[in-house]
C-alpha positions in Angstrom: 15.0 38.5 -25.6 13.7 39.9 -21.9 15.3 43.4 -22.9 14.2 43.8 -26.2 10.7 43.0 -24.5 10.9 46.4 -23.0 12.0 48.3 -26.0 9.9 51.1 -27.4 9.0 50.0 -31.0 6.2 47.9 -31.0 7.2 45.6 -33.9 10.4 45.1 -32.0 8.5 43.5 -28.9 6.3 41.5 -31.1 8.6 39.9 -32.7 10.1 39.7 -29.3 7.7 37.5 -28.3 6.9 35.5 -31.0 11.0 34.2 -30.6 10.1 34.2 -27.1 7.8 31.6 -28.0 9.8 29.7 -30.4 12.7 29.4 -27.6 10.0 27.7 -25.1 8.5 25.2 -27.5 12.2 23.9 -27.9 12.2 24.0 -23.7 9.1 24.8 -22.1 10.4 24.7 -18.8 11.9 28.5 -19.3 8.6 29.8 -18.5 8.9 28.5 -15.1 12.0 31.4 -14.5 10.7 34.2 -12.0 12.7 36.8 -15.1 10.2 35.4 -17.8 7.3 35.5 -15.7 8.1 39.0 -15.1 8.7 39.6 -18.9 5.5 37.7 -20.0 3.7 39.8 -17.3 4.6 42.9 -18.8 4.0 42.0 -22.3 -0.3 41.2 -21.1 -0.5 44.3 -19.7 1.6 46.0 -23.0 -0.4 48.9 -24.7 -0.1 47.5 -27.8 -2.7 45.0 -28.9 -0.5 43.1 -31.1 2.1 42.5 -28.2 -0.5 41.8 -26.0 -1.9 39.0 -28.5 1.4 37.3 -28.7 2.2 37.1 -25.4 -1.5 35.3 -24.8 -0.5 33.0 -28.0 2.7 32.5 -25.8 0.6 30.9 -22.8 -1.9 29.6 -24.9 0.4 27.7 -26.0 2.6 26.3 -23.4 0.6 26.4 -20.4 -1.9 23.9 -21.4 0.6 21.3 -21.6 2.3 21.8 -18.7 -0.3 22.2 -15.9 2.1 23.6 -13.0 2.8 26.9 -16.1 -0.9 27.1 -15.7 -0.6 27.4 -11.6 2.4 29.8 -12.4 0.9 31.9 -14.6 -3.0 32.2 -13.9 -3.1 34.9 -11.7 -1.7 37.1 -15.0 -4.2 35.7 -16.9 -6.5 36.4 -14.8 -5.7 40.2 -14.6 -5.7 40.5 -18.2 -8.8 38.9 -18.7 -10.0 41.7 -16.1 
């Protein structure tokens, strides 16, 4: 899934995410991995709003319950929100 993230068809990272986020809601402790951080990173920042929408669903998500994702991950959310 972390390579197809950086793939150039927009429907293909998309969908990326959204099985992305159905792998971390069967273990949401795979967000904690440095390699997903950097892949969930990428996927804020993506030029496409739709990629960029599912990666946010991602963390909206997950992150809430699981208060040490929110530590992990704010600084991201914080430049997006930016």
């Amino acid at each position: 899934i972390l390579r197809v993230l950086g793939k150039n068809a927009i429907a293909v990272r998309t969908k990326a995410m959204k099985c992305l986020s159905e792998v971390v809601a069967v273990d949401p402790s795979i967000l904690a991995r440095l390699d997903m951080q950097r892949g969930v990173h990428g996927r804020l920042m993506d030029n496409s709003t739709s990629v960029r929408e599912a990666a946010v669903e991602l963390l909206g998500r997950f992150v809430l319950c699981r208060p040490q994702l929110a530590e992990q991950y704010y600084d991201m959310l914080i430049e997006r929100i930016l």
